[in-house]
Legacy VTK file of the C-alpha trace (Angstrom):
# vtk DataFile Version 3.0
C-alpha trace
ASCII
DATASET POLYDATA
POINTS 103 float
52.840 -0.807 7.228
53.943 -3.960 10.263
52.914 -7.250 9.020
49.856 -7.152 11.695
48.517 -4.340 10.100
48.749 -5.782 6.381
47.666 -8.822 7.540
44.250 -7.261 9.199
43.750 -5.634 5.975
43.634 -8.895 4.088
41.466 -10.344 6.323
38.924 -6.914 6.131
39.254 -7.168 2.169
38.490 -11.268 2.515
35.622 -10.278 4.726
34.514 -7.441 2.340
34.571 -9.926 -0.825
32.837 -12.487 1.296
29.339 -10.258 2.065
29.628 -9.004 -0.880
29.120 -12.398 -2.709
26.624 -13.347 -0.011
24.423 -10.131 -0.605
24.748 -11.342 -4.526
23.498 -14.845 -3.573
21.095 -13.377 -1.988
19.453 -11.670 -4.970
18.919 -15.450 -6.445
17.265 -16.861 -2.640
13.537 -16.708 -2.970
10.688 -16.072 -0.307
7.217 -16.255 -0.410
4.599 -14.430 1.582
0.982 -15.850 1.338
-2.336 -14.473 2.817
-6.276 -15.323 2.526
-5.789 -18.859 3.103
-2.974 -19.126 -0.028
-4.984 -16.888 -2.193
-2.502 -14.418 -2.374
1.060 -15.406 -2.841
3.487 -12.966 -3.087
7.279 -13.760 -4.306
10.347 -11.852 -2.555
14.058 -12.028 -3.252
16.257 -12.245 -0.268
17.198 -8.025 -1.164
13.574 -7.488 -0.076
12.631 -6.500 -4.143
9.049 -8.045 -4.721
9.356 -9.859 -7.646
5.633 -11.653 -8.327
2.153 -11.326 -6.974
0.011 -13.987 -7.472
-4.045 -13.639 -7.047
-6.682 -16.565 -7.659
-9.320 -15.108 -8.911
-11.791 -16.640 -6.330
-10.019 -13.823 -4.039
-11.410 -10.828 -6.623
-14.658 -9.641 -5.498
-15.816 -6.554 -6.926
-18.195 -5.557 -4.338
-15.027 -6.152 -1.517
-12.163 -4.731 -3.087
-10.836 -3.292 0.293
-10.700 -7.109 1.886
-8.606 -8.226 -1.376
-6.413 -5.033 -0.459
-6.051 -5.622 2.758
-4.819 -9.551 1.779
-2.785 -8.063 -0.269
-0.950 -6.036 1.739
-0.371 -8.840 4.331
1.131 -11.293 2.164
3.093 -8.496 0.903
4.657 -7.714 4.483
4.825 -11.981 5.351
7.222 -11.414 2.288
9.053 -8.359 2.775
9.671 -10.004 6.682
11.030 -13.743 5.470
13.463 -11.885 3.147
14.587 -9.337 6.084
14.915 -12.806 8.097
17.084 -14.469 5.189
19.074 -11.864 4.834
20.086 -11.395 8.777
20.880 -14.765 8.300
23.140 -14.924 5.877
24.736 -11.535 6.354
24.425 -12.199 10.250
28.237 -14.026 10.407
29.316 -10.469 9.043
27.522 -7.950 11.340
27.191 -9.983 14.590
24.563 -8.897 15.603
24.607 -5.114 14.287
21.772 -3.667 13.316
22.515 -2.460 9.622
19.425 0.097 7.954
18.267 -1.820 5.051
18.918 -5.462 6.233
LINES 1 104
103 0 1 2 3 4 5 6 7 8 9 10 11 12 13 14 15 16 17 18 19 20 21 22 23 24 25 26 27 28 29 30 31 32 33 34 35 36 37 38 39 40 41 42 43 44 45 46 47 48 49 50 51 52 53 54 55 56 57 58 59 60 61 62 63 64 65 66 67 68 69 70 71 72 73 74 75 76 77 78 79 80 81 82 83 84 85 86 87 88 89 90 91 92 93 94 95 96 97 98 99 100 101 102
């Protein structure tokens, strides 16, 4: 191998090691999705794994289960779409711009 060539594949193994640690970090960064006026809170991780679901209880009404469902589910996707944001951000410097399934 020329010394270009061995040098690009430090830099790609740097690179590599770099998102790699930032993905980790990532797994620590916390979002949080909220619906119903803050009566659903929902707790992401910036690898889009839900990790809490909080209800006040004023939100439970037996006789309107599909409206607490419905809340829910929204705080739920607020969640899952701060974490997707996070993440493009902080893997962003890597892909530049690509559009990577999963992140």
């Amino acid at each position: 191998m020329n010394g270009n060539m061995q040098k690009m594949m430090k830099q790609a193994q740097k690179m590599q090691r770099q998102m790699m640690e930032a993905q980790d970090a990532l797994a620590e960064e916390r979002v949080e999705g909220t619906a119903g006026g803050g009566m659903v809170r929902v707790t992401a991780d910036g690898q889009q794994n839900i990790l809490e679901i909080k209800i006040d209880p004023q939100a439970v009404d037996p006789e309107d289960v599909e409206m607490l469902e419905d809340t829910v589910l929204a705080a739920v996707a607020e969640a899952m779409r701060k974490s997707r944001e996070l993440a493009e951000e902080r893997l962003g410097v890597f892909t530049k711009g690509m559009k990577i399934p999963g992140l």
